[in-house]
SELUMLUM-265251 format. One record per residue (C-alpha): residue number from 1; y, x, z. Coordinates in nm, 3 decimals. Example, Ala and Ser with C-alpha at 12.3 -4.5 7.8 and 13.67 -1.06 7.14 Angstrom:
// residues 2
     i         y         x         z
     1    -0.450     1.230     0.780
     2    -0.106     1.367     0.714
***
This chain:
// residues 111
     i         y         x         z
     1     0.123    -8.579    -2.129
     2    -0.234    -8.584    -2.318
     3    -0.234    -8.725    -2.632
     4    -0.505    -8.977    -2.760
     5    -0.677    -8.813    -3.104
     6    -0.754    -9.025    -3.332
     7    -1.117    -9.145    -3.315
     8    -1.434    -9.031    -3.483
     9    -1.515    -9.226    -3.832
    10    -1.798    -9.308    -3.857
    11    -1.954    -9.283    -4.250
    12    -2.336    -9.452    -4.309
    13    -2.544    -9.232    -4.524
    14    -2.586    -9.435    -4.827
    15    -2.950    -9.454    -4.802
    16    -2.895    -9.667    -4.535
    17    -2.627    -9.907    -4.679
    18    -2.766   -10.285    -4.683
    19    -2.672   -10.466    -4.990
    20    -2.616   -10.750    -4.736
    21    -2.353   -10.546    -4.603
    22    -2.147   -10.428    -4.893
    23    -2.169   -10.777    -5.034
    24    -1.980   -10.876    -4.729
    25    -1.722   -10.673    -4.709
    26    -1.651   -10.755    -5.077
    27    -1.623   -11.127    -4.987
    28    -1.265   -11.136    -4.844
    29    -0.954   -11.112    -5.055
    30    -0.809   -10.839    -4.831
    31    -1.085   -10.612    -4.858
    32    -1.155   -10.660    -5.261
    33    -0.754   -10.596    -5.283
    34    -0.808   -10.295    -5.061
    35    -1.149   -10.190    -5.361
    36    -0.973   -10.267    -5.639
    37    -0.653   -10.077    -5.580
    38    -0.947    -9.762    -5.536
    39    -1.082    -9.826    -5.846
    40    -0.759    -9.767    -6.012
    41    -0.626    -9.435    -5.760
    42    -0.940    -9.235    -5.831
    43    -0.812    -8.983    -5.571
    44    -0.826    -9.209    -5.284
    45    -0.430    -9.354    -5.072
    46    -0.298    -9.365    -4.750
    47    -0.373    -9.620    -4.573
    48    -0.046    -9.768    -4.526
    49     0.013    -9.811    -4.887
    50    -0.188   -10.052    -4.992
    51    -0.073   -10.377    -5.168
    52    -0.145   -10.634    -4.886
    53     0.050   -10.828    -4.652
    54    -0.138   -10.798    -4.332
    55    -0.052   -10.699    -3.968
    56    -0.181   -10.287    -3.964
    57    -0.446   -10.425    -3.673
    58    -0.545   -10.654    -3.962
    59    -0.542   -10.418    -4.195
    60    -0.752   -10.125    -3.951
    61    -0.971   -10.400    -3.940
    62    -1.068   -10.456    -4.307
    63    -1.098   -10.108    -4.352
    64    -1.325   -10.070    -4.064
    65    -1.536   -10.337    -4.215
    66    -1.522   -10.132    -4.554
    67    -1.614    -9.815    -4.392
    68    -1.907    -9.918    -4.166
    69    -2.066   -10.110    -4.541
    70    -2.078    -9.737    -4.720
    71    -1.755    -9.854    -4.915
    72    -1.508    -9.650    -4.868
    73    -1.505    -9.324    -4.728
    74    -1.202    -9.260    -4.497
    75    -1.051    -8.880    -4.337
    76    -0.790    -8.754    -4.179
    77    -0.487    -8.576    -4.326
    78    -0.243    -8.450    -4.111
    79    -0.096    -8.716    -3.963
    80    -0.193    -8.955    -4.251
    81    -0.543    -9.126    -4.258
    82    -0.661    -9.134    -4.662
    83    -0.895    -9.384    -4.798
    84    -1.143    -9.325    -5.116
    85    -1.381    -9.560    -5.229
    86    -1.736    -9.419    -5.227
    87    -1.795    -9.558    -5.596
    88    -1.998    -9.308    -5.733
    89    -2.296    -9.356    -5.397
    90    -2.286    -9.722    -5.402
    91    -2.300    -9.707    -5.794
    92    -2.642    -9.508    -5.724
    93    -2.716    -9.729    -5.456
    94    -2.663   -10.063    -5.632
    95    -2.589   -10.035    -6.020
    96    -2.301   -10.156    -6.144
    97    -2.251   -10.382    -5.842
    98    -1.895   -10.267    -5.775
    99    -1.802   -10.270    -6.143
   100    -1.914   -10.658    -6.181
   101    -1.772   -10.764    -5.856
   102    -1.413   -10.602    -5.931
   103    -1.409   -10.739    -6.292
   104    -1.524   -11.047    -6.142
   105    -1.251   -11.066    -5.917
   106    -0.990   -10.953    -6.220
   107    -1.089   -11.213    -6.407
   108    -0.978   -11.447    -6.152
   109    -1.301   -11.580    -5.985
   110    -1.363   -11.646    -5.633
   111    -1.596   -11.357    -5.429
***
């Protein structure tokens, strides 16, 4: 019996990351949970072991949404898919845009 691999991800060079974009994926809870849980594991997680409660369809989803905005940068290990946030190019990109939105968001305002 064949087996399905896992598909390609897909990973915009960040020259070519909208600020339109990011700023959207940052404006759901899920998603800013899913960044600001990155900004504290500096070495990237599995994706099942994140601190949301969402259906893992949901949860492919978000990160989908993450990954196609040039925020997080996702790969495959072993039979685990890891997720790092791609902090240092989107600090190039947009200065101190993640920083402000996370502390933002820590501080207990609405994104």
């Amino acid at each position: 019996m064949p087996t399905n691999p896992r598909p390609d991800l897909d990973h915009p060079p960040i020259d070519e990351v909208s600020l339109v974009a990011v700023l959207h994926a940052l404006a759901d809870r899920t998603r800013l949970t899913i960044v600001e849980t990155l900004t504290r594991d500096t070495q990237g997680r599995a994706c099942g072991t994140f601190p949301v409660d969402v259906a893992p369809s949901t949860l492919s989803h978000h990160f989908r949404v993450l990954r196609e905005a040039g925020v997080i940068r996702q790969e495959e290990r072993g039979n685990r898919r890891w997720t790092m946030l791609r902090a240092d190019e989107v600090d190039e990109r947009f200065p101190g845009l993640l920083r402000a939105v996370v502390a933002a968001s820590t501080l207990g305002s609405t994104v």
